[in-house]
C-alpha positions in Angstrom: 0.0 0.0 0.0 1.2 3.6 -1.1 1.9 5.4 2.5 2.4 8.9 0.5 0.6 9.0 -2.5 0.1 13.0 -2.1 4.1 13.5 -1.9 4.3 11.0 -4.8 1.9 12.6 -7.3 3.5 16.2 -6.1 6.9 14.7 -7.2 5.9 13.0 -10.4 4.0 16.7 -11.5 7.3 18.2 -10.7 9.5 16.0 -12.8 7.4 15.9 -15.3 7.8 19.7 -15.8 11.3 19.7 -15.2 11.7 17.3 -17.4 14.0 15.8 -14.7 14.1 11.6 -14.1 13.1 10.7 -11.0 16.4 9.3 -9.9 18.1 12.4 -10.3 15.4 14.0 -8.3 16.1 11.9 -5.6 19.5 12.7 -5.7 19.2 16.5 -5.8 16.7 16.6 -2.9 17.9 14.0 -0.1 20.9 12.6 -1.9 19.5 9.2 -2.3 18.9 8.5 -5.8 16.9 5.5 -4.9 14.0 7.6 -3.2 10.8 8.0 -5.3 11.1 4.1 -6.1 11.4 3.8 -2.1 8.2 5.0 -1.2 6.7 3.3 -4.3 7.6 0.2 -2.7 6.1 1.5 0.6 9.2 3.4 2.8 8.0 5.6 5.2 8.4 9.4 4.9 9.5 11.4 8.0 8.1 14.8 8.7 11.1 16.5 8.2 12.0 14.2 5.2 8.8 15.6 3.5 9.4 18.7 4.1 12.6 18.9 3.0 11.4 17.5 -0.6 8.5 19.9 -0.5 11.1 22.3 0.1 13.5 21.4 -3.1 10.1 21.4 -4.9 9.2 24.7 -4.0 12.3 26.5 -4.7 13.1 24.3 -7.6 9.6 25.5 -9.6 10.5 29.5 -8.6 14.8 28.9 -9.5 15.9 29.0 -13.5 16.1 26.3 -15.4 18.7 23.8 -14.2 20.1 21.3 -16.5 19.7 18.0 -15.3 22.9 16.6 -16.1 25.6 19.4 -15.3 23.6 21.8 -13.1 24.5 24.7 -15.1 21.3 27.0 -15.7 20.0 26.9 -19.2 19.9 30.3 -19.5 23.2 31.1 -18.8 24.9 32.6 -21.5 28.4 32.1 -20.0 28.4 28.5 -20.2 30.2 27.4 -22.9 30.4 23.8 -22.7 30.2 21.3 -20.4 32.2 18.6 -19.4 29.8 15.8 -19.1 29.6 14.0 -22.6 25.4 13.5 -22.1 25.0 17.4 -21.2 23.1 19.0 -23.8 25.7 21.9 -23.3 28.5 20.2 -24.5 28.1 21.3 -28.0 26.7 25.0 -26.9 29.0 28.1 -27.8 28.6 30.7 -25.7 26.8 34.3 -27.3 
């Protein structure tokens, strides 16, 4: 049985939007990549563990587009490349 489904569905919108996998969510918020499948699978949540994620999901929504692969902001015109062959500002030149 699903102990959190709100948190959950809450996550899954947010991801979704950020275009951001859920393991990599897990590991930006709590540093435990492993986390959404967790409480999938039934874990229990903490208080303070929900808040925390509620937290990242808050300021996340309100920060600039990260990318999900280097953490460099999208928008960043500075960034000319990055240094993670997957980043999809490995081939960017800066304006």
């Amino acid at each position: 049985m699903l102990q959190h489904p709100e948190l959950l569905k809450d996550i899954e919108r947010f991801t979704s939007e950020c275009s951001m996998s859920e393991v990599t969510f897990g590991r930006k918020a709590l540093n435990d990549p492993h986390f959404v499948r967790d409480i999938r699978n039934g874990r229990k949540v903490w208080p303070a563990t929900e808040a925390k994620v509620r937290l990242f999901i808050e300021v996340g929504a309100a920060s600039p587009a990260l990318c999900t692969t280097c953490d460099h902001r999208l928008d960043d015109p500075t960034v000319r490349a990055c240094n993670v062959r997957e980043c999809p500002n490995v081939h960017r030149e800066a304006a």
